[in-house]
C-alpha positions, -999 to 999 in steps of 0.1 A, spaced: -308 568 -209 -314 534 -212 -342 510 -210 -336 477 -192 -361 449 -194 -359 419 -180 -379 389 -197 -389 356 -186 -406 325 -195 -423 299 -172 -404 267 -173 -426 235 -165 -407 208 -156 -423 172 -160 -407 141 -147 -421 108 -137 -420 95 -95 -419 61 -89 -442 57 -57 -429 27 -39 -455 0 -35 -442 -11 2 -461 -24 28 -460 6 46 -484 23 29 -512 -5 32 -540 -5 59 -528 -34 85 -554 -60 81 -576 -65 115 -566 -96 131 -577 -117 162 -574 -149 176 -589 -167 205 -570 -200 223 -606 -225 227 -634 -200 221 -632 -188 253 -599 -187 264 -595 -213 288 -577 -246 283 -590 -267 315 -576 -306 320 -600 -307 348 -600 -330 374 -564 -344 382 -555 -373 409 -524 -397 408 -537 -420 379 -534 -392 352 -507 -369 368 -482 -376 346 -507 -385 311 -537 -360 313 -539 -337 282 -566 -319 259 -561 -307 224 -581 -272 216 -581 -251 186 -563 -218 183 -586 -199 161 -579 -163 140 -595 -139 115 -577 -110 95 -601 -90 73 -578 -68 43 -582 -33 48 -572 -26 14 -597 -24 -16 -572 -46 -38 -562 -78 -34 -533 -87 -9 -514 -116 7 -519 -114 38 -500 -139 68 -509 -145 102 -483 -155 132 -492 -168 167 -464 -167 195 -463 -170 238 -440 -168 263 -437 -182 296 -467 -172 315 -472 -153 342 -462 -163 367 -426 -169 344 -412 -197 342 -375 -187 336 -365 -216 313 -389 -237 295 -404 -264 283 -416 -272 307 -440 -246 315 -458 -247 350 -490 -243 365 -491 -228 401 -517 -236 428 -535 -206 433 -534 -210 474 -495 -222 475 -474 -212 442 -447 -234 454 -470 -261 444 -470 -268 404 -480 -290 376 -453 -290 349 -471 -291 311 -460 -283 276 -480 -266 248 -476 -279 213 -483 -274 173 -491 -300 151 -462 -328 147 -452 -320 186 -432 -291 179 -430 -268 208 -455 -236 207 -429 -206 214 -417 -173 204 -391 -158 182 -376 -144 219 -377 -180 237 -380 -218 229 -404 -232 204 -418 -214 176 -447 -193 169 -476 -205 144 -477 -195 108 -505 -193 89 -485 -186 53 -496 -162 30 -532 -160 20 -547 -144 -9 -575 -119 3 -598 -101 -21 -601 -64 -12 -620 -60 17 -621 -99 21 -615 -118 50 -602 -152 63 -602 -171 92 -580 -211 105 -575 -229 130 -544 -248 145 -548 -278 172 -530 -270 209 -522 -299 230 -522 -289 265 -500 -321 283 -489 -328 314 -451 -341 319 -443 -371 331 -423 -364 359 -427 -374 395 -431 -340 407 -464 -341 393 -475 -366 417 -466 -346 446 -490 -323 437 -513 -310 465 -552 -307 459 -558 -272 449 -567 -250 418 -538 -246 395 -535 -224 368 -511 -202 342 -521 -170 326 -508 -163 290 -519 -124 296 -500 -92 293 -470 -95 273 -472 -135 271 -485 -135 236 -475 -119 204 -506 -118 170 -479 -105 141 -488 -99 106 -473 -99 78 -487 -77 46 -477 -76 12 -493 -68 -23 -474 -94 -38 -467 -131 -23 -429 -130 -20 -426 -154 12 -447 -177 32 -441 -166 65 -436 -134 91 -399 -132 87 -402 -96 66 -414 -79 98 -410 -76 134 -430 -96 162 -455 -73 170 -474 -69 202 -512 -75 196 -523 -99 223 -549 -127 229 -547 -137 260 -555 -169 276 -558 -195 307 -544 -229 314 -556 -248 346 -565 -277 362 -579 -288 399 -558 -313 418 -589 -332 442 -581 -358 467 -581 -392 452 -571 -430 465 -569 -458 440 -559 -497 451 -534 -499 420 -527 -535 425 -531 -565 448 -517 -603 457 -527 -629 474 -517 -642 506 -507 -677 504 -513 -699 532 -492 -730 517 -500 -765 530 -509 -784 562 -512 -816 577 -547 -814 595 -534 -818 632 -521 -778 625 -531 -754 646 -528 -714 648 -506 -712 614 -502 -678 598 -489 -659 563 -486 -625 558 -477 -611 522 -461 -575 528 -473 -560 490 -508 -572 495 -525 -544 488 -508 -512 469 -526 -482 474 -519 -447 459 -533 -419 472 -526 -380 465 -507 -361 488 -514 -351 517 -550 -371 514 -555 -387 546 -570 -428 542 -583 -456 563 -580 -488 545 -610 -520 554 -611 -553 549 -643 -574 544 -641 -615 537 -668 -623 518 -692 -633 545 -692 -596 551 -683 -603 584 -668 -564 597 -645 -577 621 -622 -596 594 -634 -631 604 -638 -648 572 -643 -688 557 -625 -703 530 -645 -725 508 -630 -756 491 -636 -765 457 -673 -780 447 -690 -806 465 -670 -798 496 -693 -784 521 -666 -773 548 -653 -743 555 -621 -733 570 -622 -698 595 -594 -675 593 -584 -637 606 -570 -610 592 -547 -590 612 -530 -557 605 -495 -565 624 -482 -596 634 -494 -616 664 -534 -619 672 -538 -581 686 -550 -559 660 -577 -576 642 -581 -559 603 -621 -555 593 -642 -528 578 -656 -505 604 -628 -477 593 -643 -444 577 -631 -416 565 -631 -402 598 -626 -427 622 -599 -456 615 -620 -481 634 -602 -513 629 -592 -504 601 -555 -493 585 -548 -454 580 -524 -439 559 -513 -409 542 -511 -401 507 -479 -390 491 -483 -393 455 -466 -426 455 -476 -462 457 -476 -473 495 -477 -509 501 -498 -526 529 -493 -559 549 -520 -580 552 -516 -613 578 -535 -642 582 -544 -666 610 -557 -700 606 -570 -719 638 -574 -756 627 -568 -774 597 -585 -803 603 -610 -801 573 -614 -826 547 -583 -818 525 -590 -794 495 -576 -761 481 -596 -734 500 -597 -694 493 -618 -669 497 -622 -637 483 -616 -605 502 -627 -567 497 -607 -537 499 -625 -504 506 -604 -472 511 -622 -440 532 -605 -406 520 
């Protein structure tokens, strides 16, 4: 009979890993960022005069803390969209009135040197912070200027008075960030927009607003004293813009205050005469132009309504006599708009 044994020997095998040193296996640094400390990017009060030119410049600010306990490079990207609600193709970008969204304000957001503020998915580009070099445990914060503009175009002026307002909520913003143990690039290309958000508001109130952008005189030439009952008129007088849909009564006062439009034109000094004259809101001697117009009652005044545009108004003239000693004679006439 035989014996069979079997004998073994424990075998250790060593051998070296390489552990890959990739991102992946860092802690994602703790990032935030806030659009103007609050959030809100308000241009405030809008009429016609700044419709097309209003703008404020606010700082986007962010903060990433490493997560690691060694030191890493750490980079920061800030993107948006549209808005809500979207605007399909941008710039520009709109603001809709909050009682009428077919109303809007048309605006553009951008970085530093005017470049468009964007997204990797639509026009513009995000903000990059670069690479910083964070301690273990460390932290950084920036900041980046935003200028908030509004477009010149006319459809700005046609802009009713409301509250208008776009809302970079949801999935209108896009906080990426880029990690790496050794500073290879400057940007967020290595990784993949990501989908932390920071929401925030821009808005703006529309309020009813007149202005008297420009005026002319009307000149009453020259006449032989025997004249009687001569007139002028000068049809861009007065050039008023309003906002639309603001409702406006436009009054006249000579400087005699006088509120019925009767006024005296003084000669030049050391003449003591004075030479009456009316103003009229249409031709002929009918509708006599003064200052008892208000904002609810055109009196004899002019009314109007505001489009968004300049609207020009006719003043007319009548002179009864010209038998005065002969001079130059004017006289100096105040506009007041009711809205």
């Amino acid at each position: 009979m035989k014996l069979l044994r079997w004998y073994y020997s424990p075998i250790l095998m060593l051998g070296a890993f390489w552990l890959p040193l990739s991102n992946t296996q860092a802690a994602e640094p703790n990032c935030t960022a806030i659009v103007n400390a609050n959030g809100i990017v308000n241009l405030d009060i809008i009429t016609p005069a700044n419709a097309k030119t209003a703008s404020i410049t606010v700082p986007l600010n962010y903060t990433c803390t490493n997560r690691e306990i060694t030191t890493r490079y750490i980079s920061v990207c800030l993107a948006v969209n549209s808005g809500d609600p979207t605007t399909p193709n941008f710039p520009p970008r709109y603001m809709k009135n909050t009682s009428d969204t077919t109303e809007k304000l048309a605006f553009t957001m951008t970085l530093p040197g005017n470049e468009l503020w964007g997204s990797r998915n639509t026009d513009g580009s995000e903000f990059n912070s670069g690479h910083r070099q964070t301690s273990g445990r460390g932290t950084f914060s920036g900041s980046v200027p935003i200028t908030v503009k509004l477009q010149s175009v006319n459809e700005n002026l046609f802009a009713t008075p409301g509250e208008y307002s776009l809302n970079f909520n949801g999935a209108h913003t896009f906080l990426t960030t880029e990690d790496r143990l050794f500073q290879v690039s400057s940007d967020c290309s290595g990784v993949d927009q990501q989908n932390q958000r920071f929401p925030f508001m821009v808005k703006a109130t529309v309020i009813p607003s007149c202005s008297v952008t420009s005026t002319s005189d009307v000149n009453l030439g020259s006449h032989s004293a025997n004249e009687k009952n001569f007139t002028a008129q000068n049809s861009s007088a007065i050039n008023v813009t309003c906002t639309k849909g603001t409702p406006y009564t436009i009054g006249l006062t000579p400087s005699n205050g006088n509120q019925t439009g009767l006024g005296e034109m003084t000669g030049t000094s050391g003449n003591t005469d004075k030479i009456n004259y009316q103003l009229y809101s249409t031709p002929g001697i009918e509708n006599k132009w003064g200052n008892t117009a208000t904002s609810n009652n055109v009196g004899n005044g002019v009314v109007g309504t505001g489009d968004g545009n300049s609207q020009l108004k006719t003043v007319y003239v009548t002179v009864p006599s010209a038998d005065f000693k002969p001079d130059d004679y004017s006289d100096i006439v105040s506009i007041q708009v009711n809205y």
